[in-house]
C-alpha positions as CSV (number, residue, x, y, z in Angstrom):
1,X,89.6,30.9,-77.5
2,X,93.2,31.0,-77.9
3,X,93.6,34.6,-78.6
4,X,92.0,35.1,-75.5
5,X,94.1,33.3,-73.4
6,X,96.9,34.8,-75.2
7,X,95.4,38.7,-74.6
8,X,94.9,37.7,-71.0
9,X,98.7,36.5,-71.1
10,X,99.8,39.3,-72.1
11,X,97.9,41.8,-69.7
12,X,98.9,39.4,-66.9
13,X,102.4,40.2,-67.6
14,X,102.4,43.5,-68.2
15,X,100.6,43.8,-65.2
16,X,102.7,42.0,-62.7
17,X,106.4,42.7,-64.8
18,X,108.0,44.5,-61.7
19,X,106.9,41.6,-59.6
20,X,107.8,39.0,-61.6
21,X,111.5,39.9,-62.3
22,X,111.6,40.7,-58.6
23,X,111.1,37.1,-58.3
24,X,113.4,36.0,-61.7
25,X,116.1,38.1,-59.5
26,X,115.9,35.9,-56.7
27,X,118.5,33.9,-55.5
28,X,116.7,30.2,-54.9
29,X,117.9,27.2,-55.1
30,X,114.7,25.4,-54.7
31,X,110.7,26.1,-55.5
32,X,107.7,24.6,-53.4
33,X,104.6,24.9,-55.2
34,X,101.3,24.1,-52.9
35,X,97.7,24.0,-54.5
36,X,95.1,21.5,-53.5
37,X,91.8,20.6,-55.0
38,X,91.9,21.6,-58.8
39,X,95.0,23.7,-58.1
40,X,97.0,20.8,-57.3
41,X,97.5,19.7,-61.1
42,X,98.8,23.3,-61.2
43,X,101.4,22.6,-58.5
44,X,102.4,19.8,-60.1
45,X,103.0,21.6,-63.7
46,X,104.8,24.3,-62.0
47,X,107.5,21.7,-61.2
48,X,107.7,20.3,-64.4
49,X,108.6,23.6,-66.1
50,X,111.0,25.4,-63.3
51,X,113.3,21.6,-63.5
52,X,112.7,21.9,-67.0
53,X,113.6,25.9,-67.6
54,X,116.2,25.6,-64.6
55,X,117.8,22.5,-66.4
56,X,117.5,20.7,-63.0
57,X,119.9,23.4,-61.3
58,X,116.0,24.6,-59.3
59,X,115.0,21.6,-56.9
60,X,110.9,21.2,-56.9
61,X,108.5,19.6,-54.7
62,X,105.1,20.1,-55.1
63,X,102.4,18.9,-52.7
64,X,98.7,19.6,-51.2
65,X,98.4,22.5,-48.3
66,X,97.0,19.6,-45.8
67,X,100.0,17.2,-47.4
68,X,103.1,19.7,-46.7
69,X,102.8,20.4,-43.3
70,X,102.9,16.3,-42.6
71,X,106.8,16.2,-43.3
72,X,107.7,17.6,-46.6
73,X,107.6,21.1,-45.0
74,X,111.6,20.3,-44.1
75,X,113.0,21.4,-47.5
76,X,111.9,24.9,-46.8
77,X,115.0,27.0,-46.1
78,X,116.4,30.3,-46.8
79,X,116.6,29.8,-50.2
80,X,113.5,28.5,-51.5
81,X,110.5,30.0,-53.7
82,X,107.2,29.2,-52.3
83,X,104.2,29.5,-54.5
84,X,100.8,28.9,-53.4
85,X,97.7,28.2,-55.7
86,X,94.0,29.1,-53.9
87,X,91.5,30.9,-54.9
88,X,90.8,32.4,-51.5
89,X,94.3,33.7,-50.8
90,X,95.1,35.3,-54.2
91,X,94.7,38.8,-52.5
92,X,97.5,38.0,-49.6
93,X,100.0,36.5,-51.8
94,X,100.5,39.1,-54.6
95,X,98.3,37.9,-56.7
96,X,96.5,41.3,-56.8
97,X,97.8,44.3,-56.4
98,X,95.8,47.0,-54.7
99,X,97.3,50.2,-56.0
């Protein structure tokens, strides 16, 4: 099972490698991560591992689709990385490219 996950891994990344050091490239200061339902737990380890990679310098909040718009939407600005987890909008937010 594990050199499975590891082959997909690695086809992920070669896949997307344009797209994700577009991202790496990217001048933000702070990351919102949104996933509800069994992509919250995702959210929440996506947090965990920009502070942790960033040594703090990235500021994370995580939170539920339903959750964010009630307030924490505020420390959205210019310079923050917004990732969304959902199964149903993986084709709108780059998750698949269509070329």
């Amino acid at each position: 099972m594990t050199s499975t996950l590891v082959k997909y891994g690695e086809k992920f990344i070669a896949y997307y490698a344009d797209e994700i050091r577009e991202i790496a490239n990217k001048n933000f200061k702070r990351a919102v991560f949104l996933g509800s339902g069994p992509f919250f737990g995702t959210a929440t380890d996506r947090i965990l591992k920009v502070q942790e990679m960033t040594d703090g310098k990235i500021i994370c909040k995580n939170d539920s689709f339903l959750g964010f718009r009630h307030g924490p939407k505020v420390v959205v600005d210019e310079h923050t990385l917004s990732c969304i987890f959902s199964p149903i909008m993986h084709t709108h937010f780059g998750m698949k490219k269509t070329s």
